[in-house]
TILUMBA-759045 format. One line per field, with one value per residue (C-alpha): residue number from 0; residue in one letter; y, x, z. Coordinates in steps of 0.02 Angstrom, whole numbers, plus 50000, padded with zeros to 5 digits. Example, Ala and Ser with C-alpha at 12.3 -4.5 7.8 and 13.67 -1.06 7.14 Angstrom:
REM TILUMBA-759045
resi = (0 | 1) .
resn = (a | s) .
v = (49775 | 49947) .
u = (50615 | 50684) .
w = (50390 | 50357) .
END
This chain:
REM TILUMBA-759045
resi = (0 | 1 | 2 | 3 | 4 | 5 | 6 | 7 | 8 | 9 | 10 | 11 | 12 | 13 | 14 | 15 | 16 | 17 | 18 | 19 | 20 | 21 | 22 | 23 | 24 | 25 | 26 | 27 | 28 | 29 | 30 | 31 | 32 | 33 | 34 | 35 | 36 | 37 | 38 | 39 | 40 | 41 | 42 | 43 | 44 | 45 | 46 | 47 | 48 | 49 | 50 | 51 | 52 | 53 | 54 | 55 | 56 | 57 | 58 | 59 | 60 | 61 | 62 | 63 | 64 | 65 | 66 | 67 | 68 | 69 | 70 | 71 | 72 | 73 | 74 | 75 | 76 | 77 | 78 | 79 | 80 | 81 | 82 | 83 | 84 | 85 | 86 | 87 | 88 | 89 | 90 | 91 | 92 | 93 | 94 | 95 | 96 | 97 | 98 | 99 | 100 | 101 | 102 | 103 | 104 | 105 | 106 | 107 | 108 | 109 | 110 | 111 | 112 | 113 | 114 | 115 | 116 | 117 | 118 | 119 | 120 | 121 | 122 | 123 | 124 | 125 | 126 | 127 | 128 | 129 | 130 | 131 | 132 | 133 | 134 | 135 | 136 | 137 | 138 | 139 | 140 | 141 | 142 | 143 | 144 | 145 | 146 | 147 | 148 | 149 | 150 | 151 | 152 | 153 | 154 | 155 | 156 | 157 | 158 | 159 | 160 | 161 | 162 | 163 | 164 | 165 | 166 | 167 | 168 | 169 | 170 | 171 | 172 | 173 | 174 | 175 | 176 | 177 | 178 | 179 | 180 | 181 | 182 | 183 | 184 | 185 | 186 | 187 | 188 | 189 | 190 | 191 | 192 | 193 | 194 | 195 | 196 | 197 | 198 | 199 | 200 | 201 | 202 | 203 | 204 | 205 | 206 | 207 | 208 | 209 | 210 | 211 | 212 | 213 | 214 | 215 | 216 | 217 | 218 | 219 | 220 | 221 | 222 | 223 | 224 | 225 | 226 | 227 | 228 | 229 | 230 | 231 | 232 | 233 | 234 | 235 | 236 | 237 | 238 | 239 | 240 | 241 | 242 | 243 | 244 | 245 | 246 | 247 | 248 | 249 | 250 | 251 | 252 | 253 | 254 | 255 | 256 | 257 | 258 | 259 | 260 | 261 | 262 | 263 | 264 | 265 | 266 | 267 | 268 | 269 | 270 | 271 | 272 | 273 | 274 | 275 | 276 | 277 | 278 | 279 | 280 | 281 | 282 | 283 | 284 | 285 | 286 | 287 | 288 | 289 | 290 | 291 | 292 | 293 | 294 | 295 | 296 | 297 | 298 | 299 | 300 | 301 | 302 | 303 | 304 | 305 | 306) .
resn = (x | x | x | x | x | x | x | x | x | x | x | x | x | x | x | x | x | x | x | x | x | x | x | x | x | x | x | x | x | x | x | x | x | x | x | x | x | x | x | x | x | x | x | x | x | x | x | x | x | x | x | x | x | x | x | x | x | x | x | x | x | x | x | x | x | x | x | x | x | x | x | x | x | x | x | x | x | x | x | x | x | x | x | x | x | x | x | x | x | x | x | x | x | x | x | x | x | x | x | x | x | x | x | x | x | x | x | x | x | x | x | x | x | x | x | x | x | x | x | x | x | x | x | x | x | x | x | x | x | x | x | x | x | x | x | x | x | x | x | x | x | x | x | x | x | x | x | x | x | x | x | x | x | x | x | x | x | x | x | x | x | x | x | x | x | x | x | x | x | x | x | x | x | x | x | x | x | x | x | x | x | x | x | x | x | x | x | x | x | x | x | x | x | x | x | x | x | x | x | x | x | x | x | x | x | x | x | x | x | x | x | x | x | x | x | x | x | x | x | x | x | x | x | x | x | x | x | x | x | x | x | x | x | x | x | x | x | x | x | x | x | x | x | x | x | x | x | x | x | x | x | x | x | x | x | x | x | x | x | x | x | x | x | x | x | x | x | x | x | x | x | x | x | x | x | x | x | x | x | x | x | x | x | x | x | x | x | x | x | x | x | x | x | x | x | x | x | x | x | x | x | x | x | x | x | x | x) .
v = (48741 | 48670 | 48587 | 48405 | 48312 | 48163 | 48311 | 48362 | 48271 | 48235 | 48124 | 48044 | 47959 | 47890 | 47940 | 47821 | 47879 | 47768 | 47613 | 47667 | 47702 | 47838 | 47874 | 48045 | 48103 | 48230 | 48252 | 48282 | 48442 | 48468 | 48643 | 48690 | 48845 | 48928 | 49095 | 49224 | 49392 | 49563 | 49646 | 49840 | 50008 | 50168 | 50235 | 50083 | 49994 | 49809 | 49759 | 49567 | 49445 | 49288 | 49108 | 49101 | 48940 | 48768 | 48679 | 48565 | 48535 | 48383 | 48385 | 48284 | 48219 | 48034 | 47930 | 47880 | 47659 | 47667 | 47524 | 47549 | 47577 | 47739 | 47812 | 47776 | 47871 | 48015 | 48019 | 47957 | 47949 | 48131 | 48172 | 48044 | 48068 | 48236 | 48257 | 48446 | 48519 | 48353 | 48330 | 48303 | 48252 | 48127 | 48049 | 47956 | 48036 | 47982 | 47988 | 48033 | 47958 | 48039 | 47902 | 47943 | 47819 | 47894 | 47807 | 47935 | 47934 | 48097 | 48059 | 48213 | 48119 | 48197 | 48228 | 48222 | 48233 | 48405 | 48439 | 48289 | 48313 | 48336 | 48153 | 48194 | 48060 | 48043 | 47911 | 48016 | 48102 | 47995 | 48031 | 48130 | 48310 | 48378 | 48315 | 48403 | 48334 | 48433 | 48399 | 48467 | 48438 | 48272 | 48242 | 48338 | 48380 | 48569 | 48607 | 48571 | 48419 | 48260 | 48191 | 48333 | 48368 | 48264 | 48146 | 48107 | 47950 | 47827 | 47697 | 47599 | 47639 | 47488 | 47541 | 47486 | 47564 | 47597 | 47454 | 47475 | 47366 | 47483 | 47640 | 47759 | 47823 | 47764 | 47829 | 47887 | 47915 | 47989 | 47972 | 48087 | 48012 | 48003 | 48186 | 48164 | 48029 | 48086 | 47934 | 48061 | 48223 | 48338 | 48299 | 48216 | 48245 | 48350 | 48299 | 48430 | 48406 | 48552 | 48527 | 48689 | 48696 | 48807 | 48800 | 48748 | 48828 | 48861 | 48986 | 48859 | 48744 | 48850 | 48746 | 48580 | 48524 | 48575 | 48582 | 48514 | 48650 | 48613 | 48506 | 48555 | 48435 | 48479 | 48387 | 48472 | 48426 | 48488 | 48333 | 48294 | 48259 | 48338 | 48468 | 48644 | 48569 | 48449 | 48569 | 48690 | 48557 | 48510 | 48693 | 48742 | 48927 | 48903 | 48843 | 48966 | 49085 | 49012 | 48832 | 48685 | 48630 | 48469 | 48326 | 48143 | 48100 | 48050 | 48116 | 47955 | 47937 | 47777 | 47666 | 47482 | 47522 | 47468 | 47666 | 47737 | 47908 | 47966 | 48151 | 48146 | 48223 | 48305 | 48472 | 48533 | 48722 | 48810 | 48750 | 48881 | 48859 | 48926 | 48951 | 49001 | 48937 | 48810 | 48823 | 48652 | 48698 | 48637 | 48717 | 48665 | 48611 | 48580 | 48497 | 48493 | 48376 | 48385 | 48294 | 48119 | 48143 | 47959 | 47927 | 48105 | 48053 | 48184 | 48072 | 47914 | 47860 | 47662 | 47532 | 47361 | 47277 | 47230 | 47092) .
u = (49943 | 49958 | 49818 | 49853 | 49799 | 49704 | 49598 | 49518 | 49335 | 49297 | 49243 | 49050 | 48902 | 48713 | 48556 | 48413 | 48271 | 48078 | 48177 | 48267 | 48438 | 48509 | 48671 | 48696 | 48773 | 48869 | 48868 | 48736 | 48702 | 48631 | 48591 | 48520 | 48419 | 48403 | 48291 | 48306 | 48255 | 48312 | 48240 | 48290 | 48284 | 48255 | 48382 | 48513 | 48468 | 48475 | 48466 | 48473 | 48436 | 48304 | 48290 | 48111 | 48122 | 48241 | 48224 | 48331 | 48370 | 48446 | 48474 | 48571 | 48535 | 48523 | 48599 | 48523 | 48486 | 48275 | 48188 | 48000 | 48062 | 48170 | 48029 | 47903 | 47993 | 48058 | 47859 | 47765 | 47574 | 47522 | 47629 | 47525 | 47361 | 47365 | 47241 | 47256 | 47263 | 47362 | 47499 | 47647 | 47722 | 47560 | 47560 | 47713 | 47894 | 48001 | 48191 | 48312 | 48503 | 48647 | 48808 | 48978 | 49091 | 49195 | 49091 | 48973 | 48787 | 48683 | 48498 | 48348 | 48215 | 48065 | 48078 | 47974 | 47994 | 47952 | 48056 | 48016 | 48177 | 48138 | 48153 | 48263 | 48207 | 48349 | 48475 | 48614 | 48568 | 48512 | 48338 | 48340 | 48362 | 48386 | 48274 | 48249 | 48187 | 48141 | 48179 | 48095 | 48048 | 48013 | 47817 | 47765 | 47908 | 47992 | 48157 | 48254 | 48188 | 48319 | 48309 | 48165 | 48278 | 48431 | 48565 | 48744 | 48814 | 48981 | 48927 | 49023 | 48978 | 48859 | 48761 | 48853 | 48881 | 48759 | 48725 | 48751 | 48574 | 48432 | 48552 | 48426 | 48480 | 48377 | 48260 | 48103 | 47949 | 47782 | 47592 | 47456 | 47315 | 47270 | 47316 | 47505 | 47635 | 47819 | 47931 | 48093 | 48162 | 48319 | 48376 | 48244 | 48105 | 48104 | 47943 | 47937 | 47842 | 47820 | 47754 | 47651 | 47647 | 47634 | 47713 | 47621 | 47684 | 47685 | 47741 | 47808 | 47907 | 47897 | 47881 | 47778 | 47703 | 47675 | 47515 | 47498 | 47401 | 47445 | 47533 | 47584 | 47665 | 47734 | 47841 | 47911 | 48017 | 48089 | 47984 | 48096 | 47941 | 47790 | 47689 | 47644 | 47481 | 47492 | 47562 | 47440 | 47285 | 47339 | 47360 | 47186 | 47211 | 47017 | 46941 | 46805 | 46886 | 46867 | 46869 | 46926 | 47097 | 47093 | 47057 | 47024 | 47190 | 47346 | 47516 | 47590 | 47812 | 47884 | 48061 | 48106 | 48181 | 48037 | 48007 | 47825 | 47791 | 47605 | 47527 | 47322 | 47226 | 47360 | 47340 | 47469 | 47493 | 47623 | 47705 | 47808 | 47849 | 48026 | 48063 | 48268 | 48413 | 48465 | 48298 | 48203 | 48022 | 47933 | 48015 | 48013 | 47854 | 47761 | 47612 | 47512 | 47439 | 47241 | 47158 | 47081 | 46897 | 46895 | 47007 | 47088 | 47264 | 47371 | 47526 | 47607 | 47786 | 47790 | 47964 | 47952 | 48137 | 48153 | 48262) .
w = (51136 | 50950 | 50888 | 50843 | 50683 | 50784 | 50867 | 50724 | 50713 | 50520 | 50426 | 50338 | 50424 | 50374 | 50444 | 50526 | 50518 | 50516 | 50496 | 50358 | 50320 | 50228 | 50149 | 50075 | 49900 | 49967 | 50175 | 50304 | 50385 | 50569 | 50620 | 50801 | 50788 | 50960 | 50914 | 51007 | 51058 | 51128 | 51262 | 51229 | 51319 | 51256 | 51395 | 51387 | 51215 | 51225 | 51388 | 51354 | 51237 | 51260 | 51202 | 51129 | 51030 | 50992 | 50813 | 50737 | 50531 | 50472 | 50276 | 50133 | 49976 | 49958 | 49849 | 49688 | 49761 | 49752 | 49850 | 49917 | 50091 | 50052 | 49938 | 50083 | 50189 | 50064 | 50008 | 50174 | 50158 | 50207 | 50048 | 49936 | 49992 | 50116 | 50255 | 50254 | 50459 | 50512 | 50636 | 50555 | 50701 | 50762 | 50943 | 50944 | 50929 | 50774 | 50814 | 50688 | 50718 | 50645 | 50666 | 50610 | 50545 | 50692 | 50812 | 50877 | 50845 | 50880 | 50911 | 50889 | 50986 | 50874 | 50703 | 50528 | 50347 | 50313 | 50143 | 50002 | 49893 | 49684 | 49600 | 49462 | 49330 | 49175 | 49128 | 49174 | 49348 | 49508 | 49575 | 49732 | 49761 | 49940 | 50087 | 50258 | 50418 | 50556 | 50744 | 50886 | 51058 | 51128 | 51147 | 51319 | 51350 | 51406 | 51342 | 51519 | 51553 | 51533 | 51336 | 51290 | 51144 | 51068 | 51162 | 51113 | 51136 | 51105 | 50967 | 50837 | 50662 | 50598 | 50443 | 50293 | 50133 | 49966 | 49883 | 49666 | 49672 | 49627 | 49584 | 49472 | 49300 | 49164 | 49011 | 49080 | 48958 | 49011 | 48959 | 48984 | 48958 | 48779 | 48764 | 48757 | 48727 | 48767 | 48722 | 48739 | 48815 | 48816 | 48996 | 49099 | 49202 | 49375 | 49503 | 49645 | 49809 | 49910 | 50078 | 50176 | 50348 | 50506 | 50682 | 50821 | 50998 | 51175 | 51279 | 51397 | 51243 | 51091 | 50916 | 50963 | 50809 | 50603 | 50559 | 50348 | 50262 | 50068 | 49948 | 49765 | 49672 | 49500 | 49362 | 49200 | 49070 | 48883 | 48774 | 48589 | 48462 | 48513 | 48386 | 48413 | 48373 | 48507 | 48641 | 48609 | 48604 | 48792 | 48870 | 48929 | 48853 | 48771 | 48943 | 49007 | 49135 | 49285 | 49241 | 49337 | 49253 | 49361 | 49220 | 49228 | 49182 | 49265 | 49200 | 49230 | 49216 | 49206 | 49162 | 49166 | 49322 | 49397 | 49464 | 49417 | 49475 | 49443 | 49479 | 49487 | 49384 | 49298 | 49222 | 49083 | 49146 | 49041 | 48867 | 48789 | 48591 | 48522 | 48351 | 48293 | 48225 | 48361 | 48456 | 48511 | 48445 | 48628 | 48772 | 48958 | 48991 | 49151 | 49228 | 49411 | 49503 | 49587 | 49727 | 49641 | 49702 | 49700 | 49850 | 49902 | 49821 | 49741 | 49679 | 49697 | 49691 | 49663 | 49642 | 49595 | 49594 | 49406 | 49476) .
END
């Protein structure tokens, strides 16, 4: 039988997801990982293969609108100020909603944060790189039981489109303490946020939980107008060897946008010089961020609406 135009299911959607809505740059992607394994033998080879484990991914990249809401929930609070061996997951299950403009929403009854995408900070970019969320079973629940995983249902598409208000794309400049003033650079800043975790599981569900064991966050960027005297001053290439490089000062990013983004404690960690024809003297530089002793935070992401 031909297939017929109307059959063919297409078409965008937004995620919920805390609260908040999301609309993606460019599409959202839902993969179902059922792992598996073989059970072989040495007379027959594989004899059969096994289910050992159900996940779910749900990525997309965001569009570029900031408002404290989205960056609370792109940059929740273990992210901020990490409590390392935590559930990511915690006591209560977190849905995530996929809904189509088609009129079908797609629910994964558990899910959490567990990819922060970059902020991309430059007039000419928007500020979020790829995000991931992770789904997995409902809380106490095994993998046949009745909504343990995801449910499909009819609904009529109600989230709305991106608003222009609070689009990202403006001149960001940087302090580091007294050490460094960077008014300017060649193409903007990139933060990274890398979240480390480990599975939790069960022989009777598989993956439960992730545990948080780490958090590096990073930010780099090519300055215009900074010395090889004032590169080199910030490096710590004459600390003692084994040193502490965490400092008392914050590398702290900012824009009359109304978007501050701060690492703690900042350390400048590599700052390469160039010298040729065409060659920008400083090259891409790039700085980490340390646990505050003064109240365990490691970054912070702030918005307030210039408007």
């Amino acid at each position: 039988m031909a297939t017929t135009r109307q059959s063919i299911i297409r078409g965008p959607g937004a995620v919920t997801f805390g609260g908040v809505t999301f609309h993606d740059a460019s599409g959202i992607v839902a993969e179902i990982d059922s792992a598996t394994q073989d059970v072989p033998s040495s007379i027959a080879g594989k004899l059969d293969t096994i289910k050992t484990d159900q996940t779910g991914r749900v990525t997309l990249t965001p569009v570029g609108t900031l408002s404290e809401a989205l960056l609370a929930a792109l940059f929740p609070a273990y992210v901020r100020t990490p409590v390392i061996g935590q559930s990511l997951f915690g006591t209560t299950d977190a849905p995530l909603a996929v809904l189509s403009r088609a009129g079908t929403k797609v629910t994964f009854n558990a899910a959490a944060l567990t990819k922060c995408p970059d902020l991309i900070l430059s007039p000419v970019k928007t500020a979020f790189g790829q995000a991931e969320f992770t789904a997995l079973l409902a809380n106490g629940k095994l993998p046949t039981e009745t909504g343990s995983f995801y449910a499909v249902a009819a609904q009529t598409y109600n989230l709305g489109e991106p608003s222009r208000q609070g689009l990202s794309g403006n001149h960001y400049s940087a302090a580091f303490g007294t050490a460094l003033s960077i008014p300017d650079t060649l193409d903007g800043w990139t933060v990274g946020v890398e979240l480390q975790t480990e599975p939790v599981t069960t022989d009777s569900q598989g993956t439960i939980d992730y545990t948080l064991t780490g958090v590096n966050v990073t930010a780099r960027c090519t300055p215009l107008g900074l010395s090889e005297a004032q590169i080199l001053a910030a490096l710590p290439a004459l600390k003692g060897r084994g040193a502490s490089l965490a400092g008392d000062d914050d590398l702290v990013i900012s824009s009359d946008n109304g978007l501050t983004v701060t690492l703690k404690c900042a350390s400048l960690v590599t700052g390469p010089l160039n010298w040729g024809a065409t060659a920008l003297r400083a090259g891409e530089i790039g700085f980490t961020a340390n646990i505050d002793p003064s109240d365990g935070s490691l970054f912070d992401v702030e918005y307030t609406d210039p408007s």
